[in-house]
Backbone bond lengths (Angstrom), bond angles and torsions (degrees), N, CA, C in turn:
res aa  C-N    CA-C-N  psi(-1)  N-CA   C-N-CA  omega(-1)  CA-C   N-CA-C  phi
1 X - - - 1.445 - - 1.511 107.67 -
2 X 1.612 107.67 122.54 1.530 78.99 -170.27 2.660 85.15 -124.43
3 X 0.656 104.41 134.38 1.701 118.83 -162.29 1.536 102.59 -99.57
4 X 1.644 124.60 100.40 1.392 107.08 175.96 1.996 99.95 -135.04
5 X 1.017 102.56 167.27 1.780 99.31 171.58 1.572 100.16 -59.01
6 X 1.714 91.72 -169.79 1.543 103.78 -162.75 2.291 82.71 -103.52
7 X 1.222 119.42 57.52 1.406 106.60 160.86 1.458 111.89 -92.72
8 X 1.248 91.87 163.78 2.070 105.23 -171.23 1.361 108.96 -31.49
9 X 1.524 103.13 -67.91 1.083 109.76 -160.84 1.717 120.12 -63.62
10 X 1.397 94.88 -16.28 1.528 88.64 -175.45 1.744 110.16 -90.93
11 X 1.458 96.40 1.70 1.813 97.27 163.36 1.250 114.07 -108.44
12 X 1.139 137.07 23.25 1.775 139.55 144.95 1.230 144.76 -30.30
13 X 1.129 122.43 107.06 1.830 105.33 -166.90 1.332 90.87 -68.49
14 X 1.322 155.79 -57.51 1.471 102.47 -177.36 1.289 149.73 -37.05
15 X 1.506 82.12 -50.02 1.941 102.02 169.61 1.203 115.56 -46.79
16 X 1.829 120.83 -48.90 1.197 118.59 -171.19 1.657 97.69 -78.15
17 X 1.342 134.23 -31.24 1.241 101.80 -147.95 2.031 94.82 -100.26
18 X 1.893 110.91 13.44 1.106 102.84 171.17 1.339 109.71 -84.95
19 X 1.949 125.04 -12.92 1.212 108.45 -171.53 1.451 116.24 -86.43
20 X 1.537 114.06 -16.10 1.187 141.93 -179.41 1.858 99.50 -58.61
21 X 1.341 106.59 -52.41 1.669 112.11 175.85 1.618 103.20 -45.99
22 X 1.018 96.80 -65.34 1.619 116.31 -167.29 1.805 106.07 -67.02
23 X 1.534 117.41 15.46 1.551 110.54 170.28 1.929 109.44 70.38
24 X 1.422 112.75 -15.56 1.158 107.53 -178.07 1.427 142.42 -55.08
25 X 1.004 150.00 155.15 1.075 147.15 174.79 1.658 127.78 -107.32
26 X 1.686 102.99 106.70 1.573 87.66 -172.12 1.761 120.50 -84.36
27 X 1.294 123.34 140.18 1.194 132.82 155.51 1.671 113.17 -106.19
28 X 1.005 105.42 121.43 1.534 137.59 159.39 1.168 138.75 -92.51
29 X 1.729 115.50 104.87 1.389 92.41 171.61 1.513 147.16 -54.86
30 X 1.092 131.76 178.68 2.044 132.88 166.96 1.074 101.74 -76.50
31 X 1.376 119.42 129.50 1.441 126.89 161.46 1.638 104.07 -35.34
32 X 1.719 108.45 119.19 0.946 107.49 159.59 1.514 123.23 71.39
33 X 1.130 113.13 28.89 1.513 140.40 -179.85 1.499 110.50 -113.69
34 X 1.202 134.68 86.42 1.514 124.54 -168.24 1.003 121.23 -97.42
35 X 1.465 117.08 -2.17 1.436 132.33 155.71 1.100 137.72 -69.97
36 X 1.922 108.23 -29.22 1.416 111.33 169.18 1.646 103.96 -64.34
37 X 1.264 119.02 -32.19 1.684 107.52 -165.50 1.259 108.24 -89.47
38 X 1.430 120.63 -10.41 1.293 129.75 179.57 1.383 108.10 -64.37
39 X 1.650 112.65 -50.24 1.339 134.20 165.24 1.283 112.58 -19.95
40 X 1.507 118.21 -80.13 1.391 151.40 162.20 1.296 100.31 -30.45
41 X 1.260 146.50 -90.49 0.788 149.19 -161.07 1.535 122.72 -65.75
42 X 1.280 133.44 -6.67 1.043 164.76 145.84 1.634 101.35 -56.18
43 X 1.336 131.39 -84.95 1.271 136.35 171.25 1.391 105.59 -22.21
44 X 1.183 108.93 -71.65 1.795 110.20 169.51 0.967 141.64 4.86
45 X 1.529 68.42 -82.64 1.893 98.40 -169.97 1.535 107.77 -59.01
46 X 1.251 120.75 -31.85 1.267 141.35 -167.72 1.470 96.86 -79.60
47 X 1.429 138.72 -43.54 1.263 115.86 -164.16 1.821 99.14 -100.03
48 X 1.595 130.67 2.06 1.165 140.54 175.22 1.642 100.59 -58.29
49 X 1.956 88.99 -61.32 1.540 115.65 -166.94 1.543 124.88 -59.16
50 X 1.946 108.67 -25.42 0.990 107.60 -159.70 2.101 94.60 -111.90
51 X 1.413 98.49 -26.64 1.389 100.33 -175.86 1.384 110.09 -101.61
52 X 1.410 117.60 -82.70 1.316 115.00 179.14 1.875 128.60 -37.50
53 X 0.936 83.06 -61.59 2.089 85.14 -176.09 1.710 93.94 -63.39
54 X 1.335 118.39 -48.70 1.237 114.12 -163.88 1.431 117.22 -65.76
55 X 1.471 121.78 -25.46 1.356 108.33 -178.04 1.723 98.16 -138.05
56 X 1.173 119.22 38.15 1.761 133.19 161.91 1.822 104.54 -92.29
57 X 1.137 89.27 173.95 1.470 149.13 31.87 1.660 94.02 -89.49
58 X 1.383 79.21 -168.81 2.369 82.39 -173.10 1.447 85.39 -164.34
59 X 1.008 93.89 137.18 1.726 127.98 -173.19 1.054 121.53 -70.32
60 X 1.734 113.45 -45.71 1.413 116.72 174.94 1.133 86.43 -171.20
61 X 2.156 87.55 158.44 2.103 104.73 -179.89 1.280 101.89 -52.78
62 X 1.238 134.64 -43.08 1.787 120.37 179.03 1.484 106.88 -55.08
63 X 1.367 137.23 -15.68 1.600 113.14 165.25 1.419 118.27 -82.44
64 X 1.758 98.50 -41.79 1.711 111.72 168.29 1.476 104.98 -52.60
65 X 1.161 154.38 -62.70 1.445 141.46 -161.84 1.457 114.74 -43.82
66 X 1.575 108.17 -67.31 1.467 88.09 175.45 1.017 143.93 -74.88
67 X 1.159 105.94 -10.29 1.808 110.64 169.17 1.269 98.04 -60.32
68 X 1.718 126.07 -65.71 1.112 119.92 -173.75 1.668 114.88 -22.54
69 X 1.000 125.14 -76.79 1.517 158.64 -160.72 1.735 79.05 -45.22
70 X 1.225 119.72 -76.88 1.210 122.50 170.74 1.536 139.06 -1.70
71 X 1.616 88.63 -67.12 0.887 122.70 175.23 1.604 122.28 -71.76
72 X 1.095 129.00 -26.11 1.589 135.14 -177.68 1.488 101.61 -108.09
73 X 1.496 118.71 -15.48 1.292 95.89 166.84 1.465 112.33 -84.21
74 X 1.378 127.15 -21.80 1.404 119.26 -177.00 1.638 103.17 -82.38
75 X 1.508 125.28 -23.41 1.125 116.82 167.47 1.615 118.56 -51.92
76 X 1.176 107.53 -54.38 1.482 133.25 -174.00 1.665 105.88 -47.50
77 X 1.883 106.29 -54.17 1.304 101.25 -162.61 1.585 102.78 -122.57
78 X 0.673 135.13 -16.07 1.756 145.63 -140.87 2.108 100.67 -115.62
79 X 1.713 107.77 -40.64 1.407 87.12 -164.55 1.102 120.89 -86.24
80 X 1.415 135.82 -153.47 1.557 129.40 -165.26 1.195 77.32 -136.65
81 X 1.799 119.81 140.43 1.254 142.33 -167.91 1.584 110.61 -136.24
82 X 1.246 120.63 105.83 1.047 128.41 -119.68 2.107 76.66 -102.35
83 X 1.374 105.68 -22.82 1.890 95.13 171.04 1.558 110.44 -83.33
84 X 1.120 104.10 1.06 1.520 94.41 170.84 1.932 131.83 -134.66
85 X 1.606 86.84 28.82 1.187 93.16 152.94 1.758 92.26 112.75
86 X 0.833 129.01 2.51 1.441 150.39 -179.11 1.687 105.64 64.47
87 X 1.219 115.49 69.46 1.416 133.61 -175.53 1.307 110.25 -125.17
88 X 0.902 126.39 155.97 1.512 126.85 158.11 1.726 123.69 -59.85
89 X 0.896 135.52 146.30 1.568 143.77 -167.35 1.492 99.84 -69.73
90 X 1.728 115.50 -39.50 1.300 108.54 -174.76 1.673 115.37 -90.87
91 X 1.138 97.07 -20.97 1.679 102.07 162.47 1.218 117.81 -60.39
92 X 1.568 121.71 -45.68 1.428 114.63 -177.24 1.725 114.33 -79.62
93 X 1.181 118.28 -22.84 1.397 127.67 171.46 1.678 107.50 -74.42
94 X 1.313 110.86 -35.16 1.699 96.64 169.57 1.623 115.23 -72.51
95 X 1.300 120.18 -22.64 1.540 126.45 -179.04 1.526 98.38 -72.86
96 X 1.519 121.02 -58.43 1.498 126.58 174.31 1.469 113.30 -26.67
97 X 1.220 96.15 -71.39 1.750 120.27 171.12 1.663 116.27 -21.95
98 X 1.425 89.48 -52.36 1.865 91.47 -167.02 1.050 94.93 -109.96
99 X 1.452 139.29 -21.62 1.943 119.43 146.18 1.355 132.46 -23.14
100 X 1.770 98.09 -58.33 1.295 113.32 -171.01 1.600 100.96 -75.14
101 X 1.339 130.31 -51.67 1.519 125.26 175.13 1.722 126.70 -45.80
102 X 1.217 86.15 -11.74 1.793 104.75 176.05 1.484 106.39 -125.77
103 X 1.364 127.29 28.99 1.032 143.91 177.40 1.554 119.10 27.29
104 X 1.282 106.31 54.57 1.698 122.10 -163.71 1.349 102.38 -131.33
105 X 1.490 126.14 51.10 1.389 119.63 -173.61 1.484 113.20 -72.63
106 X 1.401 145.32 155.97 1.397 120.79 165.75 1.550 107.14 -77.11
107 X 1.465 133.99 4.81 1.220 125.85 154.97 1.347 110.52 -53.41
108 X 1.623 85.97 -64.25 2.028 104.73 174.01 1.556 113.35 -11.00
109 X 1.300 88.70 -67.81 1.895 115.34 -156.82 1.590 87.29 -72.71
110 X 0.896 129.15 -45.81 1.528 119.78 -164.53 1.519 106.03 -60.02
111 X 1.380 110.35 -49.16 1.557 115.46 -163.82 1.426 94.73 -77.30
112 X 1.423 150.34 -39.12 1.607 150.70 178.93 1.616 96.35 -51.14
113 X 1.404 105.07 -46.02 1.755 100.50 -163.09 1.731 104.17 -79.75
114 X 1.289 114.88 -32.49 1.790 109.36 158.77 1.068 127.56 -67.02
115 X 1.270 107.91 -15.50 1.735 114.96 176.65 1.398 104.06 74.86
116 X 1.051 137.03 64.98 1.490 170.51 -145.22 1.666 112.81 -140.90
């Protein structure tokens, strides 16, 4: 996944069709949305701050990779997310999961209790 604003260069058929070589996946921001990249860039900063500086220098991308990998899976499943109740993202998506299969979403419940 590779996440950049909407500048020229990052809409290039070279550009695009080098990430395409490389299996990548582009995300793009909305024209004029400075929050989506803020988003992005936010994430970042956070895995610069918490991985790279913090446990570098690093020798080569073969040491950076797996940490990386490491690192976004415990982001992904492992941290405590403090907008959602201070759970992990994959904890609350496995509860979602079997809400919705038992048709008990708290969307569900919300819209029954407005009378929706």
């Amino acid at each position: 996944m590779h996440h950049s604003d909407r500048g020229v260069q990052y809409l290039s058929i070279r550009y695009t069709e080098r990430l395409a070589a490389e299996g990548a996946v582009a995300s793009v921001g909305s024209r004029g949305d400075s929050y989506d990249n803020a988003m992005a860039e936010s994430v970042i900063g956070l895995y610069k701050a918490e991985l790279i500086t913090a446990r570098g220098p690093w020798r080569t991308v073969e040491d950076v990779e797996p940490a990386t990998l490491g690192w976004v899976d415990w982001w992904n499943t492992r941290r405590l997310h403090s907008a959602i109740g201070h759970v992990p993202p994959a904890e609350l998506e496995d509860e979602w999961l079997k809400e919705a299969a038992a048709g008990e979403t708290r969307e569900g419940r919300a819209a029954v209790l407005a009378g929706t």
